[in-house]
GUKOLDO-615911 format. One record per residue (C-alpha): z, y, x; residue number from 0; residue in one letter. Coordinates in nm, 3 decimals. Layout:
# residues N
+---------+---------+---------+-----+------+
|      pz |      py |      px |  nr | rest |
+---------+---------+---------+-----+------+
|       Z |       Y |       X | NUM |    A |
...
+---------+---------+---------+-----+------+
This chain:
# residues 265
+---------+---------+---------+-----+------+
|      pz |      py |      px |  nr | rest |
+---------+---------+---------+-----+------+
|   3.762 |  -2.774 |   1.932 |   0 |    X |
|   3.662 |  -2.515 |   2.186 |   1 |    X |
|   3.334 |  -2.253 |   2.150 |   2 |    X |
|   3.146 |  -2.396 |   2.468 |   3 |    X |
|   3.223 |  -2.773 |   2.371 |   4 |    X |
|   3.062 |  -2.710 |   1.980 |   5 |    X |
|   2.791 |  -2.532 |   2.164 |   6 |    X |
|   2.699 |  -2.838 |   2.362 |   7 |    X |
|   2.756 |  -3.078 |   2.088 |   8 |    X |
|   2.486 |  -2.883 |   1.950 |   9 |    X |
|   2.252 |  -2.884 |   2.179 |  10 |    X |
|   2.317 |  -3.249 |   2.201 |  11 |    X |
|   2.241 |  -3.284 |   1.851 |  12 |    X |
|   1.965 |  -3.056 |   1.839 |  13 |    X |
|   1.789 |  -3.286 |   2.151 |  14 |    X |
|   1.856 |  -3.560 |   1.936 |  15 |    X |
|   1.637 |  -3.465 |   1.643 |  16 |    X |
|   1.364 |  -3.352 |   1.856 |  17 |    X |
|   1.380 |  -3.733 |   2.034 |  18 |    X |
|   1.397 |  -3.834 |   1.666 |  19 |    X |
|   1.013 |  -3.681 |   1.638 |  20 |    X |
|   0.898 |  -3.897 |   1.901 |  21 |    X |
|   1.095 |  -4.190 |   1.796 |  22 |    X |
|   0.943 |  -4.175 |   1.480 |  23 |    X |
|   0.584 |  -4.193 |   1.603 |  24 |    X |
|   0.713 |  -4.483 |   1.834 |  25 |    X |
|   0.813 |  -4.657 |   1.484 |  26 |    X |
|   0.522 |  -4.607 |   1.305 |  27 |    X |
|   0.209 |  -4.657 |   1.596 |  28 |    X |
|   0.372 |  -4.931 |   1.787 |  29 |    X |
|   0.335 |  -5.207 |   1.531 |  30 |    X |
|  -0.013 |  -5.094 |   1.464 |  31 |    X |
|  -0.074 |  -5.123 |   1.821 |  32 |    X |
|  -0.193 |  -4.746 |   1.852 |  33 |    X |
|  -0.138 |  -4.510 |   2.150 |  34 |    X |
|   0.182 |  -4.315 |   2.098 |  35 |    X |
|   0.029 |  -3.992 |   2.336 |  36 |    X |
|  -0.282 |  -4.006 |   2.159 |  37 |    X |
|  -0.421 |  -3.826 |   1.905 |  38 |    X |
|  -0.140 |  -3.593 |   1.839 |  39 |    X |
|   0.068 |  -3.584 |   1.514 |  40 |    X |
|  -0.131 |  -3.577 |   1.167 |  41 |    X |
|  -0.052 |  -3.659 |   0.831 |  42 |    X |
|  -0.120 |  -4.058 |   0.783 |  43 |    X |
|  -0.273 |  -3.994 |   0.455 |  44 |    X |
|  -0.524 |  -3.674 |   0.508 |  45 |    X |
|  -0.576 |  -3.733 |   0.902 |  46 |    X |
|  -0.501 |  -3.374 |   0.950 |  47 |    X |
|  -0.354 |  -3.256 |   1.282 |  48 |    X |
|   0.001 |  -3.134 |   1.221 |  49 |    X |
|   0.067 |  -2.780 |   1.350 |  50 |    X |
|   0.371 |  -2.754 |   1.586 |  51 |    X |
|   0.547 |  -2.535 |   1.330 |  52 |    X |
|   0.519 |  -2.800 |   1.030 |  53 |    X |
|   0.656 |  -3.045 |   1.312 |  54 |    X |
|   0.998 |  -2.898 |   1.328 |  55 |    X |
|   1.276 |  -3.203 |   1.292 |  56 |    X |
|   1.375 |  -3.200 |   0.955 |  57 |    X |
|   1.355 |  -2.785 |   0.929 |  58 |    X |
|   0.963 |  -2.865 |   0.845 |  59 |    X |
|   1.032 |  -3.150 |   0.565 |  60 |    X |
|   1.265 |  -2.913 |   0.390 |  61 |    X |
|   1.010 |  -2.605 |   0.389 |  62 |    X |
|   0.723 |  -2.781 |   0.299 |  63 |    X |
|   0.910 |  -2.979 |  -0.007 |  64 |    X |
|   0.838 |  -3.284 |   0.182 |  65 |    X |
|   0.482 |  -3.269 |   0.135 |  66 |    X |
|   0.201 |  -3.265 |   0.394 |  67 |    X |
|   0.055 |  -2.892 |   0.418 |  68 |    X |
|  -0.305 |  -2.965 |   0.365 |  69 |    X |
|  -0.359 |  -3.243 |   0.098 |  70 |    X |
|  -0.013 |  -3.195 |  -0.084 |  71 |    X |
|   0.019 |  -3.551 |  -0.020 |  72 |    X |
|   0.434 |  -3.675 |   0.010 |  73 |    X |
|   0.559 |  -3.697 |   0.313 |  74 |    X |
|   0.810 |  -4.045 |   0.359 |  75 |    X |
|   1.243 |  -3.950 |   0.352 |  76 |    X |
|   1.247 |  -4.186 |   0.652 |  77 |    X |
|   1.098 |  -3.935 |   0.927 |  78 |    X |
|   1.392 |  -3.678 |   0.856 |  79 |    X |
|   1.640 |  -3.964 |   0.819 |  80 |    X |
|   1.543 |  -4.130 |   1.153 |  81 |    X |
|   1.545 |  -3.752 |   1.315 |  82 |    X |
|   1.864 |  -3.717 |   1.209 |  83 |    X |
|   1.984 |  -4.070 |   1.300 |  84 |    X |
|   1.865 |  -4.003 |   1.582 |  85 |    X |
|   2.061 |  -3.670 |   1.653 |  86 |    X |
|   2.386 |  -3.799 |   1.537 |  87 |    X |
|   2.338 |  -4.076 |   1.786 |  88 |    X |
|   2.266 |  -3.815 |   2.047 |  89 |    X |
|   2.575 |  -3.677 |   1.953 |  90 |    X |
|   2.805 |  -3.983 |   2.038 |  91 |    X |
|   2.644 |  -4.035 |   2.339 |  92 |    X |
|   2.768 |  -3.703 |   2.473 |  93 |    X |
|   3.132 |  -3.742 |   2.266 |  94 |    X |
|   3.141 |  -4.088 |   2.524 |  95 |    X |
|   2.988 |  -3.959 |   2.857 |  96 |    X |
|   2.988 |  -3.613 |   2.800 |  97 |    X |
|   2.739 |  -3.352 |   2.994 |  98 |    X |
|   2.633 |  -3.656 |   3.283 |  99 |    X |
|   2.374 |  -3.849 |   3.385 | 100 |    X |
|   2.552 |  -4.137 |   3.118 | 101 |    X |
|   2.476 |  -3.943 |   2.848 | 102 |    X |
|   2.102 |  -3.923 |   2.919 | 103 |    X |
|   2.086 |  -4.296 |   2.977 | 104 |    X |
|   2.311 |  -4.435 |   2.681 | 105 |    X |
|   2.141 |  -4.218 |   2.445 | 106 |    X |
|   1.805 |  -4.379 |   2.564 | 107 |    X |
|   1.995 |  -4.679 |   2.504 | 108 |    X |
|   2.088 |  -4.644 |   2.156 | 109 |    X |
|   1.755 |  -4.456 |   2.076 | 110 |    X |
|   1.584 |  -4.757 |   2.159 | 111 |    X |
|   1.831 |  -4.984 |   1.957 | 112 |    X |
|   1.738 |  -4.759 |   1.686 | 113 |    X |
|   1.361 |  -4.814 |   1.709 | 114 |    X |
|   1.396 |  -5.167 |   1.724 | 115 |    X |
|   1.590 |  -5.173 |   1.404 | 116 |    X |
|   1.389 |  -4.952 |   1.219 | 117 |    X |
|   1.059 |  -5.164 |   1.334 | 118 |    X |
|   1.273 |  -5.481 |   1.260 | 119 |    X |
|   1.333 |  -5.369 |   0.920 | 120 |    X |
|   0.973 |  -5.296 |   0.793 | 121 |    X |
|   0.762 |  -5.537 |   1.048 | 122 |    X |
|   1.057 |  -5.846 |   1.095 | 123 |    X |
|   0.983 |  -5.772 |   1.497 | 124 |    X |
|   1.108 |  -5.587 |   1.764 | 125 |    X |
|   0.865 |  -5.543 |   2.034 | 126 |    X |
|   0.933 |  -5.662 |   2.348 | 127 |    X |
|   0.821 |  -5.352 |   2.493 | 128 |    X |
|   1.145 |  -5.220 |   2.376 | 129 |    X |
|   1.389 |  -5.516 |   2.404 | 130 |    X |
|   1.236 |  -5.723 |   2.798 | 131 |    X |
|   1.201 |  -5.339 |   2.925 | 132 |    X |
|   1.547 |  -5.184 |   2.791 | 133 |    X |
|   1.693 |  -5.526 |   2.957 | 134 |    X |
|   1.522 |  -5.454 |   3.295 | 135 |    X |
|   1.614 |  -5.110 |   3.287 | 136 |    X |
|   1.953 |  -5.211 |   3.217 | 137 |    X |
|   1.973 |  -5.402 |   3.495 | 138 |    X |
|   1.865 |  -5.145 |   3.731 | 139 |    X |
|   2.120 |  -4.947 |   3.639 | 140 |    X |
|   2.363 |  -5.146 |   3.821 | 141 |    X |
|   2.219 |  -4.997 |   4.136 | 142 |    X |
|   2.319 |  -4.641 |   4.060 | 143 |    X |
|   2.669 |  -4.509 |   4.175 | 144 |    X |
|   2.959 |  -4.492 |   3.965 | 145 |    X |
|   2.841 |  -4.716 |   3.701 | 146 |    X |
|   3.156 |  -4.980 |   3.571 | 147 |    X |
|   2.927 |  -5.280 |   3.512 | 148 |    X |
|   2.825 |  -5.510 |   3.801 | 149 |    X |
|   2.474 |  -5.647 |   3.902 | 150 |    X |
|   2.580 |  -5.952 |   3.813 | 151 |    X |
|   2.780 |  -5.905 |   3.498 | 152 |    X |
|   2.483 |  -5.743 |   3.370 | 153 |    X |
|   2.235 |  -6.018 |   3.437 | 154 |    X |
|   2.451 |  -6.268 |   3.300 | 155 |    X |
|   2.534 |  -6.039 |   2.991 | 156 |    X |
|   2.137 |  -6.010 |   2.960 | 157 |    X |
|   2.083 |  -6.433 |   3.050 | 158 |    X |
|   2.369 |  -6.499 |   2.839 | 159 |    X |
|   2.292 |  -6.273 |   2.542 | 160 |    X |
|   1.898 |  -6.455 |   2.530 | 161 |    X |
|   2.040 |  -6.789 |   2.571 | 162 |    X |
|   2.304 |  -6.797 |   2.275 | 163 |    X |
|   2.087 |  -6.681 |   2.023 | 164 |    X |
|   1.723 |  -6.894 |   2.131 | 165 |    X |
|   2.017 |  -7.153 |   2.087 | 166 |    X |
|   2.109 |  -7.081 |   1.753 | 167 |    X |
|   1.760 |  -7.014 |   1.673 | 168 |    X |
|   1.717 |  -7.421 |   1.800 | 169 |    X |
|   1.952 |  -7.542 |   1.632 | 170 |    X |
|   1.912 |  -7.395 |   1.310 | 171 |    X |
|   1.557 |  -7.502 |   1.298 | 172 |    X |
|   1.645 |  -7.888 |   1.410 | 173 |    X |
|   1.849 |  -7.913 |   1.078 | 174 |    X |
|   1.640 |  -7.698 |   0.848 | 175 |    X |
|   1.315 |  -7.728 |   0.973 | 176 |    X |
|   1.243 |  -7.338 |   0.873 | 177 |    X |
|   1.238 |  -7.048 |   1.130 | 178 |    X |
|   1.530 |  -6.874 |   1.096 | 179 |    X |
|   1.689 |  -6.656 |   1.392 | 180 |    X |
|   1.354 |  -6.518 |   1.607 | 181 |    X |
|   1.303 |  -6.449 |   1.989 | 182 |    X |
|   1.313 |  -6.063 |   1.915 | 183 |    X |
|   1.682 |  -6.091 |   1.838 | 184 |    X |
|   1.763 |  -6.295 |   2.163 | 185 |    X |
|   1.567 |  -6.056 |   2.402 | 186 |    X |
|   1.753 |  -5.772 |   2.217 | 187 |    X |
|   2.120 |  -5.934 |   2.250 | 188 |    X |
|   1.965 |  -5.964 |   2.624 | 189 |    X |
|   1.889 |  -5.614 |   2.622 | 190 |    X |
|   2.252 |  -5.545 |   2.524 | 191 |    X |
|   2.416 |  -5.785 |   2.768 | 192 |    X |
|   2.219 |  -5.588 |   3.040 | 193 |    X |
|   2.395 |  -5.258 |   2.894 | 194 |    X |
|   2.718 |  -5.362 |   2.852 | 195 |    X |
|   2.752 |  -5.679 |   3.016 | 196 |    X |
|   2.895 |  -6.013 |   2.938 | 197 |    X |
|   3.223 |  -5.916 |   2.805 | 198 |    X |
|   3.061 |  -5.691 |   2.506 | 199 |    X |
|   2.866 |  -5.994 |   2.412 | 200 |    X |
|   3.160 |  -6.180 |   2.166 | 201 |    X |
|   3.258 |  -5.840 |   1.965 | 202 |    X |
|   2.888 |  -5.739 |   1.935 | 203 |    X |
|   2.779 |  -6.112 |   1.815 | 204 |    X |
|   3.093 |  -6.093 |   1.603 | 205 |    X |
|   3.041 |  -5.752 |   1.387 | 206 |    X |
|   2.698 |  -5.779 |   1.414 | 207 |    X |
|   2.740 |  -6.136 |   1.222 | 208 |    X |
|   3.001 |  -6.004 |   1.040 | 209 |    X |
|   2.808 |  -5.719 |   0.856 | 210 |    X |
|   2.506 |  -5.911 |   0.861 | 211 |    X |
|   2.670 |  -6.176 |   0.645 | 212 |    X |
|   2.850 |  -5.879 |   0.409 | 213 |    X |
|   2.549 |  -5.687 |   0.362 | 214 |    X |
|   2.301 |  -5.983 |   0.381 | 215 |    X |
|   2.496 |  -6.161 |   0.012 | 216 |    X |
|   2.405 |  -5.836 |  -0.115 | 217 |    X |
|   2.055 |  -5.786 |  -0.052 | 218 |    X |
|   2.016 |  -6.184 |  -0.120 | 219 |    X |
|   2.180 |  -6.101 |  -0.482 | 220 |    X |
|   1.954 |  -5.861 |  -0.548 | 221 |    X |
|   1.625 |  -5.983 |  -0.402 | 222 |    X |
|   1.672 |  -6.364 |  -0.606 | 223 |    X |
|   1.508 |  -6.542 |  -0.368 | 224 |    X |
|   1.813 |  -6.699 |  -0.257 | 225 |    X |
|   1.977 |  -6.814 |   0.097 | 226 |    X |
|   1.630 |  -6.824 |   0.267 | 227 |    X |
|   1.555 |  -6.454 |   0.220 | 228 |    X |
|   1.475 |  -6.352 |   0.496 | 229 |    X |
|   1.737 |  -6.039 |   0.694 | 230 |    X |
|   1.646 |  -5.882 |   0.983 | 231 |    X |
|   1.907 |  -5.930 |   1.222 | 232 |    X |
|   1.831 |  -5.665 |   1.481 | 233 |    X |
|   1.983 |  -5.366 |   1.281 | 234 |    X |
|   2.332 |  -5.554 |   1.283 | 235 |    X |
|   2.351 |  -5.591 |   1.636 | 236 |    X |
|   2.225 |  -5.267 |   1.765 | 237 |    X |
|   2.541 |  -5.135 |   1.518 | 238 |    X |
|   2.757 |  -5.378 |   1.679 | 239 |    X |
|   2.614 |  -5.281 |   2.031 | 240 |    X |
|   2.680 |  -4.905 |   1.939 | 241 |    X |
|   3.071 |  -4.946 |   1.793 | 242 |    X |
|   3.109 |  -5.137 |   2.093 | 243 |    X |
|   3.003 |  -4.887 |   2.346 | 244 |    X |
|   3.201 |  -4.639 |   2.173 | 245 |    X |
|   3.538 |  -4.838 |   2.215 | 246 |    X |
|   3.434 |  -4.900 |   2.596 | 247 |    X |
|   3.314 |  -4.583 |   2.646 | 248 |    X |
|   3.642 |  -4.424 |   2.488 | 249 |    X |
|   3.845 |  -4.694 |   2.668 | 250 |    X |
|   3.988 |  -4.832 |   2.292 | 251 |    X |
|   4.062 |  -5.177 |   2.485 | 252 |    X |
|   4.346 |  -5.268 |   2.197 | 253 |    X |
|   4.051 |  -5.291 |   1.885 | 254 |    X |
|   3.835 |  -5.515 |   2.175 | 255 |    X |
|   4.166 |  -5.687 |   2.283 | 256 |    X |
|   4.238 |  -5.748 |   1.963 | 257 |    X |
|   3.848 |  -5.856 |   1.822 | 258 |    X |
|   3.878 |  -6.076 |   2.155 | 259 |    X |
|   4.177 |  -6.291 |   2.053 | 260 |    X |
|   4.055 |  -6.317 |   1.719 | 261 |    X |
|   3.761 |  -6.441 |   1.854 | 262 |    X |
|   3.945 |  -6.720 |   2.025 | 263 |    X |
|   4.186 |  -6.863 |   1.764 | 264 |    X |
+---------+---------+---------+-----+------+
């Protein structure tokens, strides 16, 4: 690979961990229904204000031994993890769309899946904040030039997405009679419809089941509480929204083609 291209897939990477900062005080204030621009960062144990140079993405955790400067208190893995989720992510965005406007906006795009997964995980909710916005902004896109997905593919990948799972979400809970499937799921699937439009909605329902149901037996295994343990299903398809924006992005059609006619045996 090149100098200049390693130098910009650095930078990319480096923007993503300082997004990853914000992202994580997204994660943690949102559910708690606290301002995100207000008060500044501070150590959730002590209430200390955190000094920009103990707020470095992960450079900080690693100096201060993962504890918080003042009351020696530990600081949670997850904030460097999600940081550097979150610049790894930044870093396939620009591998897809390289140095363009595309970049900026798909990386918001799978930043935000990442939020909602990381909320869905510890809360069981994605807030439609994230999910009824991302769609809308999704659809605007349509509007700007040069972008491959049409007004209306996008509203009926984001109609289409909703609809499919409130159905299964119906459905389930006619025969069982216990919530299974929520509404945060179908506004996210809607959110990804408006992104990549109706024809990503199949493969993403499909790996996004697919590892759901492989890494769901697990955690059910281990947890003992059986099949109505409850798996957050947002995680699975903001992967499955990510592998498939990398195959469109990339133009891989023959692993969609092939997902496709699987799909329709």
């Amino acid at each position: 690979m090149p100098a200049v291209p390693i130098f910009f897939y650095a930078a990319a990477f480096a923007f993503g961990l300082a997004i990853g900062s914000f992202l994580n005080v997204v994660i943690w204030r949102w559910p708690r229904k606290e301002s995100i621009i207000t008060p500044g960062s501070h150590c959730p144990k002590c209430g200390r204000p955190i000094s920009w140079y103990d707020n470095l993405p992960i450079l900080s955790y690693i100096i201060l031994g993962g504890k918080c400067r003042h009351c020696r208190e530990r600081i949670s893995l997850r904030y460097p993890l999600i940081e550097l989720l979150s610049g790894i992510i930044s870093v396939i965005a620009f591998w897809c769309f390289g140095m363009s406007q595309w970049y900026f906006i798909y990386y918001a795009f799978l930043a935000a899946l990442l939020a909602a997964s990381i909320i869905d995980l510890e809360h069981r909710l994605i807030p439609d904040e994230i999910s009824l916005a991302g769609a809308v902004f999704g659809l605007g896109l349509s509007f700007l030039p040069g972008r491959k997905i049409a007004l209306l593919d996008s509203l009926i990948g984001a109609l289409a997405g909703f609809l499919i799972l409130f159905a299964v979400s119906e459905i389930y809970y006619l025969g069982t009679r216990r919530e299974g499937m929520g509404l945060g799921d179908a506004k996210l699937l809607a959110m990804i419809g408006a992104f990549l439009g109706l024809k990503s909605l199949p493969v993403v329902i499909f790996i996004g089941s697919f590892l759901g149901v492989l890494i769901g037996i697990f955690f059910i295994i281990l947890s003992r509480q059986g099949r109505f343990y409850k798996i957050p299903f947002g995680p699975f398809l903001s992967l499955a929204g990510m592998i498939y924006l990398i195959l469109w992005s990339r133009h891989l059609h023959l692993p969609i083609f092939i997902l496709d006619r699987f799909l329709r045996i």
